[in-house]
PyMOL Python script that loads the backbone (N, CA, C, O; Angstrom):
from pymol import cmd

cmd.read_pdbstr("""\
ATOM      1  N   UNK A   1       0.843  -1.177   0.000  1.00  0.00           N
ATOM      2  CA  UNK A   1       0.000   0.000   0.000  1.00  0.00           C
ATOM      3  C   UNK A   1       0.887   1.238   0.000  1.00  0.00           C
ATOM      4  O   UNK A   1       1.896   1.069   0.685  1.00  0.00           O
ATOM      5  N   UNK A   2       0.775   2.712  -0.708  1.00  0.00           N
ATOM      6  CA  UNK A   2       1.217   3.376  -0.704  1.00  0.00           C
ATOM      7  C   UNK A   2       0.784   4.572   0.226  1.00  0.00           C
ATOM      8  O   UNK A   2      -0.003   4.437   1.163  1.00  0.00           O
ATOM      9  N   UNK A   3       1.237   5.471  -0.047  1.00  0.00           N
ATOM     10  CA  UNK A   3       1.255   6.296   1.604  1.00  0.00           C
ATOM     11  C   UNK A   3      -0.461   7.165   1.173  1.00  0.00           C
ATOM     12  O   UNK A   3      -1.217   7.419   2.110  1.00  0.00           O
ATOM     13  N   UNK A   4      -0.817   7.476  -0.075  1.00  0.00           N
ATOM     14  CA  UNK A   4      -2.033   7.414  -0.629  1.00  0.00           C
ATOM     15  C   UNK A   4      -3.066   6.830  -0.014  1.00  0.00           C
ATOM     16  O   UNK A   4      -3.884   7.431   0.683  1.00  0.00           O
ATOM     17  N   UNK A   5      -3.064   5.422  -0.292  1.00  0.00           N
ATOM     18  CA  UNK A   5      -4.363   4.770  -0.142  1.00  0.00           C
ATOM     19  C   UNK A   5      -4.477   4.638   1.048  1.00  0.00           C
ATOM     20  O   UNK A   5      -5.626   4.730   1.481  1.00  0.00           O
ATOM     21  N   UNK A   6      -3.261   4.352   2.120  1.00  0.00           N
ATOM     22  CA  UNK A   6      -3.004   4.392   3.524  1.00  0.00           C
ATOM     23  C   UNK A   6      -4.312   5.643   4.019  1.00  0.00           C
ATOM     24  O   UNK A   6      -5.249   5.629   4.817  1.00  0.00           O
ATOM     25  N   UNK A   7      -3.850   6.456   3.231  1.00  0.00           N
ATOM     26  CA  UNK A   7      -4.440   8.138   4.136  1.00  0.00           C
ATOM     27  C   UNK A   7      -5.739   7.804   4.186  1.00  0.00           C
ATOM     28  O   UNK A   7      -6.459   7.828   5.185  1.00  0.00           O
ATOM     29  N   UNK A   8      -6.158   7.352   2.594  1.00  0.00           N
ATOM     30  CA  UNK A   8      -7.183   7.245   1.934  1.00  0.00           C
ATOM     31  C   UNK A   8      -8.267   6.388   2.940  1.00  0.00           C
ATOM     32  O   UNK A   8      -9.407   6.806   3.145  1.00  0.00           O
ATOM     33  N   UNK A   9      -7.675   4.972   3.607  1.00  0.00           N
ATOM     34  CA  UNK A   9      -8.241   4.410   4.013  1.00  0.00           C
ATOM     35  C   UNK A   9      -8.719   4.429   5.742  1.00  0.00           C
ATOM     36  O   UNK A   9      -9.661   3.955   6.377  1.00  0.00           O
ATOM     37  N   UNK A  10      -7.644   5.157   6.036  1.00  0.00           N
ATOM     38  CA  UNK A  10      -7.853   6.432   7.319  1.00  0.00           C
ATOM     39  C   UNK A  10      -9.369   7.156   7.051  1.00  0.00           C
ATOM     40  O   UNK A  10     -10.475   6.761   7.420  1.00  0.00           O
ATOM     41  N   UNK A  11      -9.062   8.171   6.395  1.00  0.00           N
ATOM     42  CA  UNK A  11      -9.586   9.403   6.255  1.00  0.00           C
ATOM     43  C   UNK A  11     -11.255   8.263   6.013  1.00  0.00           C
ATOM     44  O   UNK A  11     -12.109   8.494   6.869  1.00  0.00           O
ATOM     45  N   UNK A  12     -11.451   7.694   5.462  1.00  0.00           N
ATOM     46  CA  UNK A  12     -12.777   6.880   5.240  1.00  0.00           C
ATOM     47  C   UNK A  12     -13.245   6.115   6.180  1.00  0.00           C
ATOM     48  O   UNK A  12     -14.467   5.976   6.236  1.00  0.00           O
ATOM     49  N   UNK A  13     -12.354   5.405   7.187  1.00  0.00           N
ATOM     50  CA  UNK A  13     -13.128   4.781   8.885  1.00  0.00           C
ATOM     51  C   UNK A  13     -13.241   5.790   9.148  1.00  0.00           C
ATOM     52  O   UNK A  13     -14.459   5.916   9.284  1.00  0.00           O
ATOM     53  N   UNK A  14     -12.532   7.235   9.450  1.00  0.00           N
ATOM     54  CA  UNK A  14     -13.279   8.324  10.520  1.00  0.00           C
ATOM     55  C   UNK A  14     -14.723   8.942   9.631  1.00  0.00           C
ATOM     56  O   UNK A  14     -15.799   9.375  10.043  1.00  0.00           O
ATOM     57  N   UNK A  15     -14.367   8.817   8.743  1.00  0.00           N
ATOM     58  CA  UNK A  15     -15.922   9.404   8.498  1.00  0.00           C
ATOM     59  C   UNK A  15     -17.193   8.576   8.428  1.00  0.00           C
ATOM     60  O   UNK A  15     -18.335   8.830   8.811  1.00  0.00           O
ATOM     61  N   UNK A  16     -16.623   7.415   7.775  1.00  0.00           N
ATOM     62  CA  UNK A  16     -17.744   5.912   8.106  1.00  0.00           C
ATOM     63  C   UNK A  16     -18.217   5.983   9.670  1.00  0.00           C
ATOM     64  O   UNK A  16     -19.401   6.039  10.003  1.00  0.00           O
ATOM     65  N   UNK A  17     -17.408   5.975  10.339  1.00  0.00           N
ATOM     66  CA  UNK A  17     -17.054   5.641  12.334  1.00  0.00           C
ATOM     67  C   UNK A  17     -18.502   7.181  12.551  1.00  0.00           C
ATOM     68  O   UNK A  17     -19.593   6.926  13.062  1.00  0.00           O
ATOM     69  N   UNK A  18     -18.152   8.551  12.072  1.00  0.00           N
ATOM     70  CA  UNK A  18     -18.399   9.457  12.728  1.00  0.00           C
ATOM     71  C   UNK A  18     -20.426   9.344  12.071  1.00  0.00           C
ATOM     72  O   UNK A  18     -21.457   9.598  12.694  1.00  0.00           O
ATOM     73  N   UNK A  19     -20.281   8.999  11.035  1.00  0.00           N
ATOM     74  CA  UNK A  19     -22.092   9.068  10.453  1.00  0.00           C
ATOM     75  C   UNK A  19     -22.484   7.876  11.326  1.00  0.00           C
ATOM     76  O   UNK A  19     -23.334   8.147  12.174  1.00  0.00           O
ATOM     77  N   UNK A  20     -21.984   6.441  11.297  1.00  0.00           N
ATOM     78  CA  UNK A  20     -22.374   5.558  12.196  1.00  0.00           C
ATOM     79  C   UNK A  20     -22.936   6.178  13.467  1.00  0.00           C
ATOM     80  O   UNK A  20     -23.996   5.740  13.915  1.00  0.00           O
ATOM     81  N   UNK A  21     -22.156   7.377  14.203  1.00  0.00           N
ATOM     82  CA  UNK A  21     -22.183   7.694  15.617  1.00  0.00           C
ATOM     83  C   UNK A  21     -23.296   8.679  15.170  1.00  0.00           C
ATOM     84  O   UNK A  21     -24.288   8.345  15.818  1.00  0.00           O
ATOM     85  N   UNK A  22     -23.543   9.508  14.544  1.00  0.00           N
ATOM     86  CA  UNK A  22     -24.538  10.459  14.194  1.00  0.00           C
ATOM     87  C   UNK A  22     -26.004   9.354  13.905  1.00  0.00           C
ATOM     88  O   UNK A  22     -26.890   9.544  14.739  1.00  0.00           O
ATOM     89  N   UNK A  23     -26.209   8.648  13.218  1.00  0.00           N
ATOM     90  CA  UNK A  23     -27.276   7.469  13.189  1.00  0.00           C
ATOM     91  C   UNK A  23     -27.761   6.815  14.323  1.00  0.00           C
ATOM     92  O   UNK A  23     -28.832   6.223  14.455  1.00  0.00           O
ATOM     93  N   UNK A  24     -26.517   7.047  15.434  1.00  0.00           N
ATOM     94  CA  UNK A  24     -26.687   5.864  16.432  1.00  0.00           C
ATOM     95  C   UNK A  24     -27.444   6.300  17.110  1.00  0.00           C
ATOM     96  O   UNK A  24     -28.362   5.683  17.650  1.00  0.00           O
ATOM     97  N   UNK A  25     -27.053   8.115  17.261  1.00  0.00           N
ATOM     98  CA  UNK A  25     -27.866   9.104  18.311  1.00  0.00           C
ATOM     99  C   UNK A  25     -29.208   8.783  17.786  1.00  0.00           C
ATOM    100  O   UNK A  25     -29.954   8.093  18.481  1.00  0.00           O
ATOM    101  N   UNK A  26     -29.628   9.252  16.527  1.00  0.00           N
ATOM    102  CA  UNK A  26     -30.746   9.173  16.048  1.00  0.00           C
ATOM    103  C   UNK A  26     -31.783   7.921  16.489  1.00  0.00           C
ATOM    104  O   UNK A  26     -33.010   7.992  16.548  1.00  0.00           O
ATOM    105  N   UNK A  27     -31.012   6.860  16.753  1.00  0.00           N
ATOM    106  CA  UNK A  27     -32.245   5.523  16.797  1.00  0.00           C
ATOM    107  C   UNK A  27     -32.373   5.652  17.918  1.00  0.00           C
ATOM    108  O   UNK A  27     -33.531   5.611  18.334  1.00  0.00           O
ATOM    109  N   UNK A  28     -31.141   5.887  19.014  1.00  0.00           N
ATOM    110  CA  UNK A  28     -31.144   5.860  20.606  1.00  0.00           C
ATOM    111  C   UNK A  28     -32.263   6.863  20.972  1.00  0.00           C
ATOM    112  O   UNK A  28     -32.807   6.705  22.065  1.00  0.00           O
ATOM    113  N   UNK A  29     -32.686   7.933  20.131  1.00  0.00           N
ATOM    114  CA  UNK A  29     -33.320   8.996  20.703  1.00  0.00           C
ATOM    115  C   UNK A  29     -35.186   7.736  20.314  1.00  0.00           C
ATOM    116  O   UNK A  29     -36.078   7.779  21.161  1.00  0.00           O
ATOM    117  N   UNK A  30     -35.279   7.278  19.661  1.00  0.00           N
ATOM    118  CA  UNK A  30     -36.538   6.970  18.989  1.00  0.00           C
ATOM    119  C   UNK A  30     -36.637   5.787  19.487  1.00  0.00           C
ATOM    120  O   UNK A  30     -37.176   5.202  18.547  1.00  0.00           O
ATOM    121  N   UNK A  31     -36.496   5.007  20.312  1.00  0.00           N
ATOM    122  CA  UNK A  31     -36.171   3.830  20.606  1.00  0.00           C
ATOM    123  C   UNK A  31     -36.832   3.605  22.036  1.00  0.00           C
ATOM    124  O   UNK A  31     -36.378   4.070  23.081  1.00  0.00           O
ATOM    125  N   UNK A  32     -37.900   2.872  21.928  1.00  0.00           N
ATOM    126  CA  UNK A  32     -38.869   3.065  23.456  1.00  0.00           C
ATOM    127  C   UNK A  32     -38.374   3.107  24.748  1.00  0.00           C
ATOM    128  O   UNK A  32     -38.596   3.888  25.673  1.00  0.00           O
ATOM    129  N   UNK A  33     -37.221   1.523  24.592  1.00  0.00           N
ATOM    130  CA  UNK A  33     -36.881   1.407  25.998  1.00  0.00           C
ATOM    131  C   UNK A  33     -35.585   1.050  24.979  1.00  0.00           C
ATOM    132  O   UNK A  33     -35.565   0.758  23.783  1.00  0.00           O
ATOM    133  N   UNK A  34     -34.407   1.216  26.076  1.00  0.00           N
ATOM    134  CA  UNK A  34     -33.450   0.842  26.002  1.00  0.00           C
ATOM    135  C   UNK A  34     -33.087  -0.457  25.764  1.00  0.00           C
ATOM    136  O   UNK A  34     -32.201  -0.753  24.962  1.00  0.00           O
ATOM    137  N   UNK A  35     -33.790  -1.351  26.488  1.00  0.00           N
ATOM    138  CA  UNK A  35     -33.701  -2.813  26.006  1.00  0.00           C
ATOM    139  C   UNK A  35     -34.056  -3.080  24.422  1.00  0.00           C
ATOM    140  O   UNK A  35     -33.334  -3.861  23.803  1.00  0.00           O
ATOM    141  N   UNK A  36     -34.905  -2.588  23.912  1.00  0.00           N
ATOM    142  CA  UNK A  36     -35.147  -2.168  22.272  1.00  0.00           C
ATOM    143  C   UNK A  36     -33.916  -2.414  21.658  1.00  0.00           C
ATOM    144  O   UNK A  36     -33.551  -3.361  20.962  1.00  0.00           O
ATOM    145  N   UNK A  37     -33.239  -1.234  22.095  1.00  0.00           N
ATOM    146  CA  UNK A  37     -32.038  -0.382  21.370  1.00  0.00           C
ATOM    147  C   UNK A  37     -31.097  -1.678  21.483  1.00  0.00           C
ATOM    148  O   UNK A  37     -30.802  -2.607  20.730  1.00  0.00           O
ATOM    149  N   UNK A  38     -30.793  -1.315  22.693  1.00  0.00           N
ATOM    150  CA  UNK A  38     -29.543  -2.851  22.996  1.00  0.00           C
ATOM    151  C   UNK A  38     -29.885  -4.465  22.237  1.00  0.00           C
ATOM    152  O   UNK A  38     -28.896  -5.113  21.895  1.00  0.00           O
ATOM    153  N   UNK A  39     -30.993  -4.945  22.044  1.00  0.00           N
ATOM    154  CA  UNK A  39     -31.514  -5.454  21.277  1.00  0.00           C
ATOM    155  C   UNK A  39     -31.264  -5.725  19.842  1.00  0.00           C
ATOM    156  O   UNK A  39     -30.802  -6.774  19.393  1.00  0.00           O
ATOM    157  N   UNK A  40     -31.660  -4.538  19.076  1.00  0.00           N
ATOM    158  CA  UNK A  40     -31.323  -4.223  17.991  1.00  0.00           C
ATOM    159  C   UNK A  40     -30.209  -4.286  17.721  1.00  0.00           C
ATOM    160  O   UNK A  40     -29.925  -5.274  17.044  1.00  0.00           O
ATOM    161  N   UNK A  41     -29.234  -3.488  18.019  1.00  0.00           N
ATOM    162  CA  UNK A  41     -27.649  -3.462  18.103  1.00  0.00           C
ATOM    163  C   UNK A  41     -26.878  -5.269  18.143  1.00  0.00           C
ATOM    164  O   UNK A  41     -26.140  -5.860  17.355  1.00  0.00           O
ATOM    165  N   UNK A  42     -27.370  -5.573  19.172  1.00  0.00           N
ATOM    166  CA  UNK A  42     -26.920  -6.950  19.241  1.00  0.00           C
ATOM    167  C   UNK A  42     -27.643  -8.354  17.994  1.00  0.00           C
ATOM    168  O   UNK A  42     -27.039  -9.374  17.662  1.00  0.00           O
ATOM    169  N   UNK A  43     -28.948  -7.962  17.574  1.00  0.00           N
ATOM    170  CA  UNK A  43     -28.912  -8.495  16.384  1.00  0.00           C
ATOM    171  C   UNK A  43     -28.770  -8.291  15.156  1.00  0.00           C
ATOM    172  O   UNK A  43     -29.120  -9.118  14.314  1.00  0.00           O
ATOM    173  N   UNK A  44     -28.164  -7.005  14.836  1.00  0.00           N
ATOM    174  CA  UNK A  44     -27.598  -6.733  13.660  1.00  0.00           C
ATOM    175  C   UNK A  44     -25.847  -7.186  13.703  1.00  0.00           C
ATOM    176  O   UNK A  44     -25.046  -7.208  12.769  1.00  0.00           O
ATOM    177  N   UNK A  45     -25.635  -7.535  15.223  1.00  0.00           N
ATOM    178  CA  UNK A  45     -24.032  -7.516  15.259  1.00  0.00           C
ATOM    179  C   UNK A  45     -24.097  -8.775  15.008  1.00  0.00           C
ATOM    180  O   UNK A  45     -23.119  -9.285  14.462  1.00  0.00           O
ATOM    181  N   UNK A  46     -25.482  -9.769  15.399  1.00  0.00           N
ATOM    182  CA  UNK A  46     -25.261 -11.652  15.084  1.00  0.00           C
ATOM    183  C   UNK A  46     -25.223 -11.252  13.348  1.00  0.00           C
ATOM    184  O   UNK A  46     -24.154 -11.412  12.760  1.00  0.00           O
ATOM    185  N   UNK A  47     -26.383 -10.754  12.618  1.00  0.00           N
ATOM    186  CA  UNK A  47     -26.365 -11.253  11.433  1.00  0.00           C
ATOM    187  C   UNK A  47     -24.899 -10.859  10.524  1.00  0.00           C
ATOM    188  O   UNK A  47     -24.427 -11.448   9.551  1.00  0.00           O
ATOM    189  N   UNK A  48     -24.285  -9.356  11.414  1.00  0.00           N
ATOM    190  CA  UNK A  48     -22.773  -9.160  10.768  1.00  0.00           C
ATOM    191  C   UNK A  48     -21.968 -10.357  10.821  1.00  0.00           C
ATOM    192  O   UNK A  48     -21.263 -10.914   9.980  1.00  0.00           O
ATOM    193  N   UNK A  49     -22.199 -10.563  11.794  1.00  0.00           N
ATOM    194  CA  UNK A  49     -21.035 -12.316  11.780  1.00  0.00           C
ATOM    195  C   UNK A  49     -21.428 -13.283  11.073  1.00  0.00           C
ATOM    196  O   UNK A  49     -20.730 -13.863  10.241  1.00  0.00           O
ATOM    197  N   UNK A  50     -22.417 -13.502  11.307  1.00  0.00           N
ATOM    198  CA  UNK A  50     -23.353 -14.795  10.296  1.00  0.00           C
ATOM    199  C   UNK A  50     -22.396 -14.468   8.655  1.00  0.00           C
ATOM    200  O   UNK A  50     -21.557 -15.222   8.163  1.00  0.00           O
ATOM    201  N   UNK A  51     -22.874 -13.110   8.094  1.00  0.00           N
ATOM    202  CA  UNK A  51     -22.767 -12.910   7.360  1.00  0.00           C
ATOM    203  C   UNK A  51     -20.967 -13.347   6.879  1.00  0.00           C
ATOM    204  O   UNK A  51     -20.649 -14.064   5.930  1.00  0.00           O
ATOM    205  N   UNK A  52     -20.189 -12.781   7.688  1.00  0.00           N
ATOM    206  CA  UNK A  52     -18.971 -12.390   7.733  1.00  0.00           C
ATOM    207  C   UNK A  52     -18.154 -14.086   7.861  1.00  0.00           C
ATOM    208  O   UNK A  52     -17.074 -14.323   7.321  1.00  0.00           O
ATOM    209  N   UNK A  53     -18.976 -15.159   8.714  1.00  0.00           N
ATOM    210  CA  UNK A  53     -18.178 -16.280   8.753  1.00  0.00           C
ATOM    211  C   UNK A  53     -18.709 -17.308   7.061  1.00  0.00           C
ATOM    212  O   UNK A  53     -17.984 -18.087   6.442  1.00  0.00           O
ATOM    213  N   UNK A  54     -20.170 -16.915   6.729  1.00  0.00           N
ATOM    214  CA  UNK A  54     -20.598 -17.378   5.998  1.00  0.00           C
ATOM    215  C   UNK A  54     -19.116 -17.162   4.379  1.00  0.00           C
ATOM    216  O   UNK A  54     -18.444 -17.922   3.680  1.00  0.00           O
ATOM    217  N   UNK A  55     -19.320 -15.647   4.537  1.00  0.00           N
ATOM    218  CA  UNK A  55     -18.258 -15.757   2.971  1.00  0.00           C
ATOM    219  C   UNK A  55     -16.604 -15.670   3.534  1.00  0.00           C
ATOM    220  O   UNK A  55     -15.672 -15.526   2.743  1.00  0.00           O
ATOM    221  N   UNK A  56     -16.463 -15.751   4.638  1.00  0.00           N
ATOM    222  CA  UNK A  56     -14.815 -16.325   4.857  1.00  0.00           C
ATOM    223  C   UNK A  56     -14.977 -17.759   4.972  1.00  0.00           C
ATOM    224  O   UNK A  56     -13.960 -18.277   5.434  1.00  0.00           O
ATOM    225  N   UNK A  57     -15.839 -18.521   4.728  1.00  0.00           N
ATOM    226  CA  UNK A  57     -15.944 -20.153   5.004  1.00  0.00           C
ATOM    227  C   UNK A  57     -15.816 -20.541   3.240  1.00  0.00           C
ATOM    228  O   UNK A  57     -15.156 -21.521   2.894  1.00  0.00           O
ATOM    229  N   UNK A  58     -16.402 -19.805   2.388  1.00  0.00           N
ATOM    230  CA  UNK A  58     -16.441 -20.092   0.791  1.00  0.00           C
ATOM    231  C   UNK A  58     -15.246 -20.240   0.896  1.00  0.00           C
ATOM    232  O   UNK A  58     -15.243 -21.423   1.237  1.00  0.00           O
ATOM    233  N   UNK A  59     -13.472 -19.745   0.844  1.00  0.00           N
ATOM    234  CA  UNK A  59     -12.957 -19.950   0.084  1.00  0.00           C
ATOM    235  C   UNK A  59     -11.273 -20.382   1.717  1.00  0.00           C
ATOM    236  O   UNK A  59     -10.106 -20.062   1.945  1.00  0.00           O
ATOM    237  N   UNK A  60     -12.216 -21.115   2.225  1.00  0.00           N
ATOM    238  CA  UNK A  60     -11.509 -21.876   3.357  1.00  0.00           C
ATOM    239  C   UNK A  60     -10.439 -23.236   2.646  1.00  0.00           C
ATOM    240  O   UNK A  60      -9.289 -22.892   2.920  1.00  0.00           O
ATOM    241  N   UNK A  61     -10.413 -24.056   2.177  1.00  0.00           N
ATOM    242  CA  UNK A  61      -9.557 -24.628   1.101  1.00  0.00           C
ATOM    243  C   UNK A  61      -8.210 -23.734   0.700  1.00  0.00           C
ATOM    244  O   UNK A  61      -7.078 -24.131   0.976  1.00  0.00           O
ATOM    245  N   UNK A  62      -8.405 -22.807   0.194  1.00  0.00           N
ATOM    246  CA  UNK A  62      -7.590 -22.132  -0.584  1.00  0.00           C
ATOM    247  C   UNK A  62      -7.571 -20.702  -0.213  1.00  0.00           C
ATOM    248  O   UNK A  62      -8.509 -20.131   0.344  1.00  0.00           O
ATOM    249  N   UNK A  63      -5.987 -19.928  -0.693  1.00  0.00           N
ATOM    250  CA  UNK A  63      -6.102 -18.510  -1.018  1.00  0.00           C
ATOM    251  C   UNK A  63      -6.568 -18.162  -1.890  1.00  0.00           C
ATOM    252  O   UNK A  63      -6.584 -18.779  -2.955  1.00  0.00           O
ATOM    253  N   UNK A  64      -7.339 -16.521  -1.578  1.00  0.00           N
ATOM    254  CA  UNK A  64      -7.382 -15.953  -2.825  1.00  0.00           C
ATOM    255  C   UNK A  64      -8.813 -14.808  -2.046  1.00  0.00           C
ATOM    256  O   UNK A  64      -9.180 -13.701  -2.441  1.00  0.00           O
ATOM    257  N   UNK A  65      -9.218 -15.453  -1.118  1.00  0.00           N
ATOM    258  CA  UNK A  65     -10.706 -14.402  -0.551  1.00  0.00           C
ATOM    259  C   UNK A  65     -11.486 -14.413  -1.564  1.00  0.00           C
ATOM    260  O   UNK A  65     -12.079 -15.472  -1.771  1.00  0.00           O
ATOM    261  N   UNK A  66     -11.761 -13.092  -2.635  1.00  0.00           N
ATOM    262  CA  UNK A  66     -12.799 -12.620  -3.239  1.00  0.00           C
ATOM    263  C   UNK A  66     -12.518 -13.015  -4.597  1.00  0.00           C
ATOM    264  O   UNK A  66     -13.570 -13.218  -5.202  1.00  0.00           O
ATOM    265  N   UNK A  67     -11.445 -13.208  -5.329  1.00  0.00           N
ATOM    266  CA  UNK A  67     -11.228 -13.892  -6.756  1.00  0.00           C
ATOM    267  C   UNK A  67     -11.474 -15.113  -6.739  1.00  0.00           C
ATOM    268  O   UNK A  67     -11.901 -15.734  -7.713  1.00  0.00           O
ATOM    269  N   UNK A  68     -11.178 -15.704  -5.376  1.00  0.00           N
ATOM    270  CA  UNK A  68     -11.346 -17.346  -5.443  1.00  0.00           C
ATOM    271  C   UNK A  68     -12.834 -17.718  -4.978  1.00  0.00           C
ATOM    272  O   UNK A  68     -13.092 -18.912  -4.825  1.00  0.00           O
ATOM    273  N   UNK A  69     -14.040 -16.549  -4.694  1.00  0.00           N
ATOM    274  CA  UNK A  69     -14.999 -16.644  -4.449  1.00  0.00           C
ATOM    275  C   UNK A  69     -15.659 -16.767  -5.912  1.00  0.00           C
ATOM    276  O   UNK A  69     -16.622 -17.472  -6.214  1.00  0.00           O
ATOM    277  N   UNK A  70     -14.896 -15.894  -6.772  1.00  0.00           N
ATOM    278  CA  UNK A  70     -16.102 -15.435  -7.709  1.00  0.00           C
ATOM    279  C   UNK A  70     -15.356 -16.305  -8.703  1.00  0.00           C
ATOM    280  O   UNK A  70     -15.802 -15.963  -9.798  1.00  0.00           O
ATOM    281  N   UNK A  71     -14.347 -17.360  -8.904  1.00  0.00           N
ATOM    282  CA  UNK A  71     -14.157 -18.108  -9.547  1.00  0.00           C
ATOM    283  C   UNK A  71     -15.049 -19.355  -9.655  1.00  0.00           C
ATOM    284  O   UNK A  71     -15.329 -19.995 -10.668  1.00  0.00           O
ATOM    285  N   UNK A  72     -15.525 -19.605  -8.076  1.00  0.00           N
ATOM    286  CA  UNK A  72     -16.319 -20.460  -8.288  1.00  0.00           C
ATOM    287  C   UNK A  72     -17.598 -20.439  -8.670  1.00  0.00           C
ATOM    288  O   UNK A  72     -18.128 -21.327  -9.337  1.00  0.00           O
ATOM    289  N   UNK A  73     -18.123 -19.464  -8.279  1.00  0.00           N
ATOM    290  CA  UNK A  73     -19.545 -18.470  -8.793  1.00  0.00           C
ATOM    291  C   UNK A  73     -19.492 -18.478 -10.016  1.00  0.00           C
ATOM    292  O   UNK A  73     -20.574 -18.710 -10.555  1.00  0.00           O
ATOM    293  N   UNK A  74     -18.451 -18.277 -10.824  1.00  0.00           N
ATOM    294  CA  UNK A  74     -18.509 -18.117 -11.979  1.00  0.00           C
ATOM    295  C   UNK A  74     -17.908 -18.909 -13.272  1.00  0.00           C
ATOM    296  O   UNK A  74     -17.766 -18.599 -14.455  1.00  0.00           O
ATOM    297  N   UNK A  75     -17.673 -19.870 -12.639  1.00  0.00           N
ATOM    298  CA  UNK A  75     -17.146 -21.031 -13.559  1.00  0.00           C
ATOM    299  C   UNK A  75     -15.480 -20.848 -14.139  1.00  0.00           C
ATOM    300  O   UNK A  75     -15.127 -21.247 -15.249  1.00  0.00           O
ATOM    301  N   UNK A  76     -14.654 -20.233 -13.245  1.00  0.00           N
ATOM    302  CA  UNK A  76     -13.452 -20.003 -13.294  1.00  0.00           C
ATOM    303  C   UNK A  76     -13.366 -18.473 -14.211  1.00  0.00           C
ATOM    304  O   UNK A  76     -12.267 -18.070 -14.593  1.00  0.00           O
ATOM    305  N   UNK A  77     -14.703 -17.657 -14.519  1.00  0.00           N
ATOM    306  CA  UNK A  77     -14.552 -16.187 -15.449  1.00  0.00           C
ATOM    307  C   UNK A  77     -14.744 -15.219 -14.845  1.00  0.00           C
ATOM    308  O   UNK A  77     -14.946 -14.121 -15.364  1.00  0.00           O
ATOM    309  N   UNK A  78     -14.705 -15.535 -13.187  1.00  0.00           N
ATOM    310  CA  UNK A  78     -14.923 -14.556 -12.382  1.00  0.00           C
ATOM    311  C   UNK A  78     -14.026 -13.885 -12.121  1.00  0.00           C
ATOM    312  O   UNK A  78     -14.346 -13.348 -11.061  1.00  0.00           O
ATOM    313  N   UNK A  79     -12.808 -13.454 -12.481  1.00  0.00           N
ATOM    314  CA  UNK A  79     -11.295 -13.320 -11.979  1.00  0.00           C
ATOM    315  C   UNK A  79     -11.699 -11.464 -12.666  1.00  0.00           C
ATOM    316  O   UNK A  79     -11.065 -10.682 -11.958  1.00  0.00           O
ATOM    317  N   UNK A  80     -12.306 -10.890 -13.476  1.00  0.00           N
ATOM    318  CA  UNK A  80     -12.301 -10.039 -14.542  1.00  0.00           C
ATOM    319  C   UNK A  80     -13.509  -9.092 -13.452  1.00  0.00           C
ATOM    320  O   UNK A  80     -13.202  -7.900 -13.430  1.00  0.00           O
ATOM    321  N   UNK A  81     -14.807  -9.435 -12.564  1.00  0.00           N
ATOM    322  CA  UNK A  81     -15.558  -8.882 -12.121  1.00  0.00           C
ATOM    323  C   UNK A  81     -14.629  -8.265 -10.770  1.00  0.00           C
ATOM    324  O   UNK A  81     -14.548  -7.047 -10.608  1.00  0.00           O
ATOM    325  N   UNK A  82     -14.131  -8.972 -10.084  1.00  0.00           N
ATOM    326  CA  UNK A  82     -13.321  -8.383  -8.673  1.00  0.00           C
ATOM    327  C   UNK A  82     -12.299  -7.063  -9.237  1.00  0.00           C
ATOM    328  O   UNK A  82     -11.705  -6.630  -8.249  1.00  0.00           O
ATOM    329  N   UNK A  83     -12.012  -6.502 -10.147  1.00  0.00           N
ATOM    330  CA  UNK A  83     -11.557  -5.510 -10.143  1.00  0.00           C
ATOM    331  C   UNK A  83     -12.523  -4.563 -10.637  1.00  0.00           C
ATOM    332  O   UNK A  83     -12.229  -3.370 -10.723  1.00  0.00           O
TER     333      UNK A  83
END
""", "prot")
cmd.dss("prot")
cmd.show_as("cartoon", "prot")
cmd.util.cbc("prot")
cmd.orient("prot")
């Protein structure tokens, strides 16, 4: 990585991180009881994982993450969509 995309990829968690925190206020304020809220939070954090072990388990065999995902998806012509 160059000192570019480095910044690049900085400068994009703080602003991802800071709207997340601006949203968060927003539901916390609308949100009946707190148990709601805490609720919510904790099952969007199961389906993030669900989600997250589900496509790191596709390409468990082998390297490659997301080319070696869409190779198989795609009958080895997937190599051309990941960029």
């Amino acid at each position: 990585m160059t000192l570019l995309d480095s910044t690049c990829l900085i400068v994009g968690i703080i602003i991802s991180v800071s709207i997340c925190q601006m949203a968060q206020a927003a539901i916390a304020g609308q949100a009946v009881r707190k148990v709601c809220y805490q609720g919510s939070g904790l099952l969007g954090g199961l389906l993030s994982l669900c989600g997250a072990l589900s496509y790191a388990r596709l390409c468990m065999p082998q390297e490659g993450g997301d080319i070696c995902y869409l190779n198989r998806a795609r009958a080895g012509r997937g190599r051309f969509l990941f960029n």
